[in-house]
ROMAR-69352 format. One record per residue (C-alpha): residue number from 1; residue in one letter; x, y, z. Coordinates in nm, 3 decimals, m for minus. Each point is the difference from the previous one (the first is absolute). Example, Ala and Ser with C-alpha at 12.3 -4.5 7.8 and 13.67 -1.06 7.14 Angstrom:
// residues 2
(1,'A',(1.230,m0.450,0.780)) (2,'S',(0.137,0.344,m0.066)) 
***
This chain:
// residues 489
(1,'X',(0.000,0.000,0.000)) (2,'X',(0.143,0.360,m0.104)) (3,'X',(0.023,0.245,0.284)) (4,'X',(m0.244,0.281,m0.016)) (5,'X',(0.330,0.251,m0.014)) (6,'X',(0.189,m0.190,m0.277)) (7,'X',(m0.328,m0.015,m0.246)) (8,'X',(m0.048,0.383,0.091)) (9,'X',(0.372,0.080,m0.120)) (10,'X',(0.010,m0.214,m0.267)) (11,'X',(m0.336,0.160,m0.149)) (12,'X',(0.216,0.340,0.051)) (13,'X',(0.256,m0.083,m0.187)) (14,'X',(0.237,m0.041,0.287)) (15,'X',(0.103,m0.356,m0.014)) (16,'X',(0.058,m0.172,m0.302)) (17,'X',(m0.298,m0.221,m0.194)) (18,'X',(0.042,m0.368,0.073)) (19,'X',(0.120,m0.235,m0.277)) (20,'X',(m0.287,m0.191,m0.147)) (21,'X',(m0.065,m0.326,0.085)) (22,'X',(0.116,m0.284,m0.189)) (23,'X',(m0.155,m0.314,0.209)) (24,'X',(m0.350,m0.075,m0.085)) (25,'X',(m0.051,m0.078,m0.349)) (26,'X',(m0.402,m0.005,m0.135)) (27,'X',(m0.108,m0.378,m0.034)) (28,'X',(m0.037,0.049,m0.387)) (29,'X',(0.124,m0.342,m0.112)) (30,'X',(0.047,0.059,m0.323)) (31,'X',(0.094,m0.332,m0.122)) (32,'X',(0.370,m0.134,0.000)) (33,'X',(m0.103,m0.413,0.082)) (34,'X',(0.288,m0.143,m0.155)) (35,'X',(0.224,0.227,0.209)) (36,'X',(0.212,m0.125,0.231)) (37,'X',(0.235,0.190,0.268)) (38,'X',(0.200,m0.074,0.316)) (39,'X',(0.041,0.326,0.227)) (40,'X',(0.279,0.041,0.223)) (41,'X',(0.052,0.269,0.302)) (42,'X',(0.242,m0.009,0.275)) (43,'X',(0.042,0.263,0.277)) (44,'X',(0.090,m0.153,0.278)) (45,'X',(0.302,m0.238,m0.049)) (46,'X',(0.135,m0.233,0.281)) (47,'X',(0.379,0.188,m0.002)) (48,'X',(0.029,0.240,m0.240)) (49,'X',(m0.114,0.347,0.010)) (50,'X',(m0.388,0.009,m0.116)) (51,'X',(m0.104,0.134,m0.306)) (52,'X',(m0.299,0.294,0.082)) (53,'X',(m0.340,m0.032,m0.139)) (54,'X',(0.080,m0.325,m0.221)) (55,'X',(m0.293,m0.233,0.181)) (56,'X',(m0.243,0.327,m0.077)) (57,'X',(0.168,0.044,m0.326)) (58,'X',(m0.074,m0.402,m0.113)) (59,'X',(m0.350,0.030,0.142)) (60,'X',(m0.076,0.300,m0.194)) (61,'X',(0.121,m0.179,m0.307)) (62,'X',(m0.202,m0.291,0.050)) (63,'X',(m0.314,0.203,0.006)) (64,'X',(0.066,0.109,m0.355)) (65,'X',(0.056,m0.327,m0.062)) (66,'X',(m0.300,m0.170,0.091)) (67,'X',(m0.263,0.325,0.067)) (68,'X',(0.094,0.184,m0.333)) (69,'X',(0.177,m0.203,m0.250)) (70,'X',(m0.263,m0.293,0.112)) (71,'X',(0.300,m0.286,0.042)) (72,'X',(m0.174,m0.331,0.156)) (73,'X',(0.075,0.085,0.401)) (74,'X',(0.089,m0.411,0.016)) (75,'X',(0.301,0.079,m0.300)) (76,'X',(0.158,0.318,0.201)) (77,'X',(0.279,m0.150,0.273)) (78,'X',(0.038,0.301,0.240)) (79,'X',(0.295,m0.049,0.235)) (80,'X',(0.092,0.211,0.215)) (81,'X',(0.228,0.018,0.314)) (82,'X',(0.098,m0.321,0.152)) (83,'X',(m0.167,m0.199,m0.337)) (84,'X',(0.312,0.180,m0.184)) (85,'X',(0.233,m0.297,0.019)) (86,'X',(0.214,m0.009,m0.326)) (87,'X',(m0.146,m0.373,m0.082)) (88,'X',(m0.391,0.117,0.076)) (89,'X',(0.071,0.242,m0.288)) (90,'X',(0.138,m0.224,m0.216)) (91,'X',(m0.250,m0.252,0.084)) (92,'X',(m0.280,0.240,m0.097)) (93,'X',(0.151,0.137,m0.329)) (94,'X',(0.042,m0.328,m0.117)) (95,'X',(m0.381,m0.100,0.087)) (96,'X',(m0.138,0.359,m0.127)) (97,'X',(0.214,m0.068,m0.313)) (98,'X',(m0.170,m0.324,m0.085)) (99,'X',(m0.349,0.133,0.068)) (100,'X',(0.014,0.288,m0.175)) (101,'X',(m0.193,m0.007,m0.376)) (102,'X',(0.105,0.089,m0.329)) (103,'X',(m0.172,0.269,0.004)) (104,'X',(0.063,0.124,0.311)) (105,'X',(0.232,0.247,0.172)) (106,'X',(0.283,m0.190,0.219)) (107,'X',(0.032,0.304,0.292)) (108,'X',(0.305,m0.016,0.256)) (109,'X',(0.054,0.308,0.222)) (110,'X',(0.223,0.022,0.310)) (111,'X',(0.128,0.248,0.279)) (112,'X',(0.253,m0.083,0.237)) (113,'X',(0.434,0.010,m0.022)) (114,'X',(0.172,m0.072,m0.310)) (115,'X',(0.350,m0.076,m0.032)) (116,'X',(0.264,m0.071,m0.248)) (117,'X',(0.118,m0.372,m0.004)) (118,'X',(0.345,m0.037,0.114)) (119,'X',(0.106,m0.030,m0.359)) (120,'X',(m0.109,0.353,m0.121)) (121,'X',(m0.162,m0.157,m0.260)) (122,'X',(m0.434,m0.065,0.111)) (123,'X',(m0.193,0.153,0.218)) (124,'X',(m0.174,m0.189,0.301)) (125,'X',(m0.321,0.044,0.172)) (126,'X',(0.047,0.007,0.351)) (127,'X',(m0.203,m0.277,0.211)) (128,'X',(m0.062,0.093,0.354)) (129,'X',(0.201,m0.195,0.175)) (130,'X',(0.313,0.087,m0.076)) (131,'X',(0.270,0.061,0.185)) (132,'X',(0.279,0.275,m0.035)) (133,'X',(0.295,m0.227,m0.166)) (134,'X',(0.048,0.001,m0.424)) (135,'X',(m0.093,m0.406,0.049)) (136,'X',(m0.319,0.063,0.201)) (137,'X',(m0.093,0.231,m0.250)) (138,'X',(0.092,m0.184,m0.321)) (139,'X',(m0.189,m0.315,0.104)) (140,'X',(m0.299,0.138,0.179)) (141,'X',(m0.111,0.231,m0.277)) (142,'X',(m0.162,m0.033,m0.349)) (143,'X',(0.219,0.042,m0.313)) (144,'X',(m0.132,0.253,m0.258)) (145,'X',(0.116,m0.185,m0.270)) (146,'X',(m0.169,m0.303,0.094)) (147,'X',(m0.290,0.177,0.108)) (148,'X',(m0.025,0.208,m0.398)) (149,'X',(0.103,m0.384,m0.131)) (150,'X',(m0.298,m0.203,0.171)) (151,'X',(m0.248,0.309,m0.044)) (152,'X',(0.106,0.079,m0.401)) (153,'X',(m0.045,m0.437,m0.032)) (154,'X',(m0.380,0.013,0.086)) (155,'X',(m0.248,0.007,m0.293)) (156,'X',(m0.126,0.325,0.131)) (157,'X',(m0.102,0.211,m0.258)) (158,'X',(0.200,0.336,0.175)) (159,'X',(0.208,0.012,0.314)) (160,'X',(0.022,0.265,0.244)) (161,'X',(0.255,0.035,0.297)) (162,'X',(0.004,0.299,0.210)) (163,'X',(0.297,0.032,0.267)) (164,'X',(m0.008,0.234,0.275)) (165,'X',(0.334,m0.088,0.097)) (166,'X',(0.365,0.134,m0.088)) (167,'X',(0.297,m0.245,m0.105)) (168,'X',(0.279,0.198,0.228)) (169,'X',(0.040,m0.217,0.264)) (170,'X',(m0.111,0.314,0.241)) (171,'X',(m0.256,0.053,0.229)) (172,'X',(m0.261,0.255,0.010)) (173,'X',(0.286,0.209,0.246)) (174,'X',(0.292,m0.054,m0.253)) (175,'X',(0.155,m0.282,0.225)) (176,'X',(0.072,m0.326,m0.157)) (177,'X',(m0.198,m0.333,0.004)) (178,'X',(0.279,m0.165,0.011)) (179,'X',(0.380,0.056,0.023)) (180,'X',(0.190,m0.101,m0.321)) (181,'X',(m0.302,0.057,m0.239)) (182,'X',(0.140,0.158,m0.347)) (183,'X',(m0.201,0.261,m0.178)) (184,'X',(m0.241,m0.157,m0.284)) (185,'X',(0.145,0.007,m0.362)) (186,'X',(m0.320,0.044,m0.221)) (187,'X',(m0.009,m0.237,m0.223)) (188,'X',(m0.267,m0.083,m0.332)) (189,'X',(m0.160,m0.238,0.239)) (190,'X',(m0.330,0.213,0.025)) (191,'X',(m0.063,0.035,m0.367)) (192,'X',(m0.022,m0.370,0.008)) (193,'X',(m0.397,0.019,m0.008)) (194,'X',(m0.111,m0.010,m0.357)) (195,'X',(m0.371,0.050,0.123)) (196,'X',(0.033,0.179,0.307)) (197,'X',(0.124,0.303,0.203)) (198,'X',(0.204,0.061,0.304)) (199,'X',(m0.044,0.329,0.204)) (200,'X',(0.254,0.030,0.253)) (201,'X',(m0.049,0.254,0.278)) (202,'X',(0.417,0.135,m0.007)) (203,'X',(0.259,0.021,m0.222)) (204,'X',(0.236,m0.318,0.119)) (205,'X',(0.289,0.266,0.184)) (206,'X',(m0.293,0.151,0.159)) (207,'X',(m0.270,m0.017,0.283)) (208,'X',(m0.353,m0.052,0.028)) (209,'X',(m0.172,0.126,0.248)) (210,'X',(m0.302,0.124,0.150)) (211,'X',(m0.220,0.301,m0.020)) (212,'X',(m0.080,0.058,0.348)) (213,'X',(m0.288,0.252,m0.050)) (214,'X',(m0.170,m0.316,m0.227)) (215,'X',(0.030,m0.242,0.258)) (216,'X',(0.143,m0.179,m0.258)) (217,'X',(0.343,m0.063,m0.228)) (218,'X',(0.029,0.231,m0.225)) (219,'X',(0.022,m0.196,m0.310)) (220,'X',(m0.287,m0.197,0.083)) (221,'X',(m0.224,0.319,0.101)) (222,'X',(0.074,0.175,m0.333)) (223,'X',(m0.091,m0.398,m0.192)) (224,'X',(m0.337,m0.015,0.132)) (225,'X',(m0.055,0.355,m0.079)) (226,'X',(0.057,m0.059,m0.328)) (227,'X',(m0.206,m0.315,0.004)) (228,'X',(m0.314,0.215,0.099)) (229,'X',(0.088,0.189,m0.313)) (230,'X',(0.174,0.329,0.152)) (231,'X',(0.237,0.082,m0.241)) (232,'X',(m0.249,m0.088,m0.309)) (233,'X',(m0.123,0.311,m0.195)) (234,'X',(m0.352,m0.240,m0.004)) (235,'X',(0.011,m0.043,0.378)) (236,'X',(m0.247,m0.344,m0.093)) (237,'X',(0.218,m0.092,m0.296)) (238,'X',(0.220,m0.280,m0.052)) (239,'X',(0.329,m0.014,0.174)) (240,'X',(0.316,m0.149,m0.176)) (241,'X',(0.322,m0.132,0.167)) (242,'X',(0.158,0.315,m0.198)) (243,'X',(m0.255,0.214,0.177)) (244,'X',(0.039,m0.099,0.353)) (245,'X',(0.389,0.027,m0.054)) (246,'X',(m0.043,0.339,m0.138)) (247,'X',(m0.220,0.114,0.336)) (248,'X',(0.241,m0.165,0.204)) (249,'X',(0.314,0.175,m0.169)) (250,'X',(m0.202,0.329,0.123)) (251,'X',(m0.159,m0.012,0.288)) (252,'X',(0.303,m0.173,0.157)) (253,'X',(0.231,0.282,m0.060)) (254,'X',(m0.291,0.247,0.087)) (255,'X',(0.029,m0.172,0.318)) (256,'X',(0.401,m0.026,0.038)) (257,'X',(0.037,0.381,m0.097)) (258,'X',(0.142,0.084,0.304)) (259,'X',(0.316,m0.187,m0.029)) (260,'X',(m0.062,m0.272,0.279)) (261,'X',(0.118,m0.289,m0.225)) (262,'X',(m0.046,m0.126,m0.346)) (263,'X',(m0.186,m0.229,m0.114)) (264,'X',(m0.142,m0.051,m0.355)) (265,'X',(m0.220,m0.294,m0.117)) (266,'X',(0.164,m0.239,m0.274)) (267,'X',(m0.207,m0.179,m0.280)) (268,'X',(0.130,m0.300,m0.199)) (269,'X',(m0.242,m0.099,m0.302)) (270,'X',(m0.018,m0.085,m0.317)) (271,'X',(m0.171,0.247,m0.240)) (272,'X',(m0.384,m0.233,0.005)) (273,'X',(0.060,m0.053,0.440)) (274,'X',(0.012,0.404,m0.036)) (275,'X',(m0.320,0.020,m0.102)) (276,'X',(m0.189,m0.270,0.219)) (277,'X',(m0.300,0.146,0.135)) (278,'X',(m0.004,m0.020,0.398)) (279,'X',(m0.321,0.144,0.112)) (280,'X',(m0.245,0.257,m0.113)) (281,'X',(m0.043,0.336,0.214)) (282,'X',(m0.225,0.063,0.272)) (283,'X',(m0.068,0.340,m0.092)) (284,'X',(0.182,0.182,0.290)) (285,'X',(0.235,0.267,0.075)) (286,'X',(0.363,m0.067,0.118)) (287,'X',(0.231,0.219,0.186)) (288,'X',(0.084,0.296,m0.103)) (289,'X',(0.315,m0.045,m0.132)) (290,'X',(0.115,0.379,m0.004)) (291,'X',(m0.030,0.087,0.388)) (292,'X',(0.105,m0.374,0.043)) (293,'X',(0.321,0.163,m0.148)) (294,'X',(m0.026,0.275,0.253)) (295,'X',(m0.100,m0.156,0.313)) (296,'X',(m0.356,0.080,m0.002)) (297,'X',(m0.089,m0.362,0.032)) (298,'X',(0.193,m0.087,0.295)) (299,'X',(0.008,m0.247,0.250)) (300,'X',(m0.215,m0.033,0.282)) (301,'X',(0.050,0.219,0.333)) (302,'X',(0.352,m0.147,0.189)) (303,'X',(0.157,m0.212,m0.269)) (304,'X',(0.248,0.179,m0.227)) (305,'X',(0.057,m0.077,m0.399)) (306,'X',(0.212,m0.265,0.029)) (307,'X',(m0.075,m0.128,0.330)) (308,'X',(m0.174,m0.345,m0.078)) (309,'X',(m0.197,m0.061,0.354)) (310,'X',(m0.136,m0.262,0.129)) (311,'X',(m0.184,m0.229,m0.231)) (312,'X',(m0.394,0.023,0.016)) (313,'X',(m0.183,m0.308,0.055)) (314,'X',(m0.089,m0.179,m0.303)) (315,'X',(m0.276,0.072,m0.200)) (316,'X',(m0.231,m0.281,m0.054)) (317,'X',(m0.219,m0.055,m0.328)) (318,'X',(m0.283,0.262,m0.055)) (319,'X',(m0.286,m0.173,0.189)) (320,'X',(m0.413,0.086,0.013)) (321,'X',(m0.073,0.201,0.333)) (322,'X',(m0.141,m0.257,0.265)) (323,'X',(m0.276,0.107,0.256)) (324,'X',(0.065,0.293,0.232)) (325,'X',(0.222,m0.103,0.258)) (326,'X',(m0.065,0.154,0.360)) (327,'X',(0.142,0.338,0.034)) (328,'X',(0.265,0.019,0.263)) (329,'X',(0.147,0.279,m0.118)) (330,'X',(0.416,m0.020,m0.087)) (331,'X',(0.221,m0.226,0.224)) (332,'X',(0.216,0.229,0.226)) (333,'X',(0.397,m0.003,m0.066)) (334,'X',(0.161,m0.284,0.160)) (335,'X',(0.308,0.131,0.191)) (336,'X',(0.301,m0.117,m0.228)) (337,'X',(0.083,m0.335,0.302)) (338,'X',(m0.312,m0.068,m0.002)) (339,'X',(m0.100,m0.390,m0.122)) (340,'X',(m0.191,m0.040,m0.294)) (341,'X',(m0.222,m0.223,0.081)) (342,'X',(m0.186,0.006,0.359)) (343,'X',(m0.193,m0.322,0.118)) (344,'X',(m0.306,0.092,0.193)) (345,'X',(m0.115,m0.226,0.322)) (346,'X',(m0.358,m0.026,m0.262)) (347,'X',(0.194,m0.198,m0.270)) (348,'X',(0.069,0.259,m0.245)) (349,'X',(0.276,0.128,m0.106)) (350,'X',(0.079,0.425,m0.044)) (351,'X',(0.180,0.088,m0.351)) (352,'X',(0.188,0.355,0.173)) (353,'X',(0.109,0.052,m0.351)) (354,'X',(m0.346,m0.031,m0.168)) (355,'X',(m0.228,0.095,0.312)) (356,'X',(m0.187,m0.329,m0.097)) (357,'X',(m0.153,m0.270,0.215)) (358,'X',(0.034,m0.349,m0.104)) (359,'X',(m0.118,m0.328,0.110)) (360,'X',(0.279,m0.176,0.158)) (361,'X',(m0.124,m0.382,m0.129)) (362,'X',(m0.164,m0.123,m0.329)) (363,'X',(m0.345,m0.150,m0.104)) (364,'X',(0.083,m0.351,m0.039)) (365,'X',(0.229,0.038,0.369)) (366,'X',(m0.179,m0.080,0.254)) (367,'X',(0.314,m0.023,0.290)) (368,'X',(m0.074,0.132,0.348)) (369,'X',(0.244,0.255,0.106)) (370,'X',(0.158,0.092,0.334)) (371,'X',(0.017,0.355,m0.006)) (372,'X',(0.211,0.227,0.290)) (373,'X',(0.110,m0.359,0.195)) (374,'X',(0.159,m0.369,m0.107)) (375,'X',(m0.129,m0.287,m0.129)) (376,'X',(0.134,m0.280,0.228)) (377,'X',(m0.148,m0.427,m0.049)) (378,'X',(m0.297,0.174,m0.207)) (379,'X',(m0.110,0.253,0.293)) (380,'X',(0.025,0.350,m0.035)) (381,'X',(0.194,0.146,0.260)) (382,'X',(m0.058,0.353,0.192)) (383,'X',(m0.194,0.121,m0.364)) (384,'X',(m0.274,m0.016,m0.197)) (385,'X',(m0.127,m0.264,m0.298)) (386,'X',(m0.080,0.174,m0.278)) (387,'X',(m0.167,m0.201,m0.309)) (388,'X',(0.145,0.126,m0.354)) (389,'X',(m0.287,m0.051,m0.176)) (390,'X',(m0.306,m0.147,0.064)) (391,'X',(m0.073,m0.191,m0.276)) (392,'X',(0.283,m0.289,m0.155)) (393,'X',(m0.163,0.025,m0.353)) (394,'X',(0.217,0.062,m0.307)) (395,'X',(m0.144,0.326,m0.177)) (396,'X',(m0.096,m0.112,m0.380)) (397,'X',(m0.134,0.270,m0.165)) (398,'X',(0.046,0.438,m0.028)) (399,'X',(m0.352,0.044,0.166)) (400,'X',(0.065,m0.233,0.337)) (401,'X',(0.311,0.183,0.020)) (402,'X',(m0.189,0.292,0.021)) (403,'X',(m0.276,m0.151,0.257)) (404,'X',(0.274,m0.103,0.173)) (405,'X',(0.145,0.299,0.096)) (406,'X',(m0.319,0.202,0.056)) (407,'X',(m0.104,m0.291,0.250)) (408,'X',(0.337,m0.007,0.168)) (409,'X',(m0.077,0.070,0.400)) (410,'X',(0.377,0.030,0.054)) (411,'X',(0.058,0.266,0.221)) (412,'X',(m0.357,0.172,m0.034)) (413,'X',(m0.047,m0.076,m0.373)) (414,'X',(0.051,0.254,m0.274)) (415,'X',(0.216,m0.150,m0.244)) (416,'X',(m0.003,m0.023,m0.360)) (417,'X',(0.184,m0.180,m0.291)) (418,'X',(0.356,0.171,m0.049)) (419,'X',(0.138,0.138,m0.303)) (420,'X',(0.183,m0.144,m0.228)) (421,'X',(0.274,0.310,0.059)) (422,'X',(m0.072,m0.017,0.386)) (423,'X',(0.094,m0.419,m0.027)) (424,'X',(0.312,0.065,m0.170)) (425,'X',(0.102,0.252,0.282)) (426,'X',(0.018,m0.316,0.186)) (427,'X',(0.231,m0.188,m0.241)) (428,'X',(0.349,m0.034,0.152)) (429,'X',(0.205,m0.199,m0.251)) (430,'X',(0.330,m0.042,0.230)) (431,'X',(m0.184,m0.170,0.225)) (432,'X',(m0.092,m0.283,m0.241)) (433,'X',(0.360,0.022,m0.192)) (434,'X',(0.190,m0.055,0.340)) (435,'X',(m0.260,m0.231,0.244)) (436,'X',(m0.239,m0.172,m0.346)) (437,'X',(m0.364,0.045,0.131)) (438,'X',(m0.238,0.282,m0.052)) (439,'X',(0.148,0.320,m0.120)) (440,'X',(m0.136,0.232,0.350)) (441,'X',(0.164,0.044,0.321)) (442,'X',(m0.026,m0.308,0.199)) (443,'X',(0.024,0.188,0.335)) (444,'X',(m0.337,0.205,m0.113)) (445,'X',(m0.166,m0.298,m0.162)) (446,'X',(0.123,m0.332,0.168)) (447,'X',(m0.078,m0.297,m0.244)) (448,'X',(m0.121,0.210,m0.301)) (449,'X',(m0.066,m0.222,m0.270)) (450,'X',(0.209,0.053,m0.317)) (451,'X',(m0.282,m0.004,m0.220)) (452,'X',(m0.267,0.243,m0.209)) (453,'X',(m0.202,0.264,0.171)) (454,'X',(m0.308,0.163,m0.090)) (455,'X',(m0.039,0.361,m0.090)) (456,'X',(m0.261,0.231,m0.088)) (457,'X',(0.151,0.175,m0.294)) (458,'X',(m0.154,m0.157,m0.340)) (459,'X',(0.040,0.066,m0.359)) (460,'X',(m0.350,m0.135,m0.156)) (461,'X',(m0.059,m0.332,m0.025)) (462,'X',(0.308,m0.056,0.219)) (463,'X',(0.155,0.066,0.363)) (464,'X',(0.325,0.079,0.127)) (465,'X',(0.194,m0.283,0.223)) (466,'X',(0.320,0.035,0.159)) (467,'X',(0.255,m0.281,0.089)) (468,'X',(0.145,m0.024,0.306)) (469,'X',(0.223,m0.276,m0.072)) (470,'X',(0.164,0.149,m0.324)) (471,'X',(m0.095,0.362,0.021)) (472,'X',(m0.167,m0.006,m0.323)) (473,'X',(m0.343,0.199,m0.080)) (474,'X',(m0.174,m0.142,m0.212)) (475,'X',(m0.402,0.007,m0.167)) (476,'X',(m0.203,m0.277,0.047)) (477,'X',(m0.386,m0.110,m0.046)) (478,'X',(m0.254,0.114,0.331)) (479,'X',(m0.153,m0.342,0.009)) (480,'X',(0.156,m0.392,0.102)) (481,'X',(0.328,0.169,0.141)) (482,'X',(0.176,m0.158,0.289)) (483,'X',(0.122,0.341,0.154)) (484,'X',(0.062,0.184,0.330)) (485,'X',(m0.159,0.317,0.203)) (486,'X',(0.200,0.182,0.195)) (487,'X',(m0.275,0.291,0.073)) (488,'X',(0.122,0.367,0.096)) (489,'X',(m0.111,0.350,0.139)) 
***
């Protein structure tokens, strides 16, 4: 929510406009079934610096994906985070590669590190969990070679490759990944895609980065804008490969006017990939690109240009609006020691970062819990028994999910079915990467099941289900669905 002073000064003219968006994309499906894609984000890895805004900047890309361009939701691998192991990735481009159709688009886009491979000579997609040593990197990332090789081999009719990522071998705060890394020698490997493109986010001596005022990096800001059709003359017109590079070529030094680095996108295609028709345009203004130049579209209050801060939550796919929740107003700032999660004596559990309530136990759990004393030969000692749930069915269908939670008398009642965003909130994928089980913090949530949850956001004739045990969201019918409820409020 804006404060009342900050919308007051920017409608004077005193603080800079706001970027637009770039997350939500219109569910226009307009038809791409052969298309095939595999989606790759990672922000957080396990010992090298993290990469700002790449989960957001992979979900964002998957909404044009499946929302806009219409690609079958069951033929886009998203994987972000902890699913960013170098052999997941390969795994998936291999699959995507043999589903796509002739006819169809083969789509590969990815934000995280690059680096050069220790011979100079290829490029290599960084997989998150490597470690700081040439070795570590070399065999825990994905060649670019083989990557162009396996992609250019499909019987796709085009393919498209997008990489926010640079090929120095630097992070995004000009230290190395890895000590020993040589600079990349460009080589003709890119223009080894006959029917295809490659958009590259930096030149390979230089950095990509983020555009903090976005919330997002900056090549990948500037490539959905020009996927809604920003730097089109017909703002609903088609938009070519040569298009998009063209918007990005100015809007990304509109943005990098100042001086605070360089960073240029690079395009590898053959004279037909050039003219491959993305996406058509939504029929919506972009920035500004002249007081972009200037500093009139700044970033927000407390961040500087080229400070990245910290990475928002991820942005989960558009989703219909559920029934009103109960207004409780916002959550009140948790001092910065303060524990995320709080387990109440009522079996619930208080989300500090979200303000949200949450049941504690499942539908389908039906475990008696000791709650503020011990558990000793069955008896519960100096406490009280609490019953998770009251009833030990196994919810099969949207609407009993819904029941459910509106008949919950859990701590005086007044749940309802949570998001689909609010769900993912949950979703803590070290947990399952280092322990196996569910994905959510076992201390919060003892005994979680690792399996799919309800939610209430839908896209007709289909709901939204998350995975606990993989982390994946995913759509899936309303009806003859072994799922979970964990209810909130």
């Amino acid at each position: 929510m804006v404060p009342a002073l900050v919308t007051t000064l920017l409608a004077q003219g005193l603080l800079p406009a706001a970027l637009p968006a770039v997350d939500g994309f219109p569910d226009r499906h307009q038809g791409a079934p052969q298309d095939a894609a595999v989606v790759v984000g990672i922000e957080r890895y396990f010992v090298v610096d993290p990469v700002p805004y790449a989960a957001r900047d992979a979900q964002a890309f998957w909404s044009f994906l499946v929302l806009d361009r219409g690609v079958p939701a069951e033929r886009v691998s998203l994987l972000k985070d902890a699913r960013g192991a170098n052999d997941r990735i390969e795994r998936e481009v291999g699959r995507r590669a043999r589903e796509v159709g002739p006819d169809g688009t083969l789509w590969f886009y990815f934000a995280g590190h690059g680096a050069p491979d220790p011979s100079g000579k290829d490029g290599l997609l960084v997989g998150v969990d490597a470690q700081e040593t040439v070795e570590s990197v070399r065999d825990r990332s994905v060649s670019r070679r083989w990557l162009l090789q396996t992609l250019g081999g499909s019987r796709a009719r085009h393919v498209v490759v997008f990489l926010d990522a640079c090929f120095s071998g630097k992070t995004a705060r000009g230290g190395l990944l890895a000590r020993g890394l040589r600079p990349l020698i460009p080589t003709a490997a890119l223009a080894a895609l006959p029917r295809g493109a490659v958009l590259t986010g930096a030149k390979s001596d230089q950095l990509s980065g983020p555009l903090a005022a976005a919330g997002h990096g900056l090549f990948t800001y500037f490539l959905l804008g020009a996927l809604r059709g920003w730097g089109e003359a017909d703002p609903e017109g088609p938009v070519t490969v040569d298009a998009a590079y063209a918007y990005l070529r100015k809007a990304m030094g509109a943005a990098l006017s100042n001086g605070d680095r360089e960073q240029e996108p690079d395009l590898a295609a053959s004279p037909s990939g050039r003219a491959i028709v993305l996406a058509h345009g939504l029929g919506e203004d972009g920035p500004d690109l002249g007081a972009l130049a200037t500093g009139a579209a700044g970033p927000p209050a407390g961040e500087s240009p080229g400070e990245a801060g910290p990475a928002p939550a991820a942005i989960a796919p558009p989703i219909l609006p559920a029934p009103p929740a109960q207004e409780t107003g916002p959550a009140p700032a948790a001092p910065p020691d303060f524990p995320r999660f709080v387990v109440r004596k009522d079996g619930t559990v208080f989300d500090s970062r979200s303000g949200l309530l949450w049941q504690r136990g499942v539908a389908g759990d039906d475990r008696v819990l000791c709650i503020g004393g011990r558990t000793i030969f069955g008896a519960c000692i100096a406490g009280r028994r609490v019953r998770v749930h009251e009833e030990p069915s196994i919810v099969r269908s949207a609407r009993d999910a819904w029941a459910h939670c509106g008949e919950l008398p859990l701590a005086g009642g007044g749940w309802r079915l949570p998001s689909v965003a609010e769900l993912q909130s949950l979703l803590d994928l070290g947990v399952c990467r280092r322990q196996g089980g569910a994905c959510i913090d076992p201390v919060a949530f003892p005994d979680a099941p690792g399996d799919w949850f309800w939610s209430s956001s839908s896209a007709d004739p289909s709901v939204w289900l998350v995975d606990f045990g993989h982390g994946e969201t995913s759509l899936g019918p309303r009806e003859n669905v072994t799922a979970h409820v964990r209810c909130v409020r």
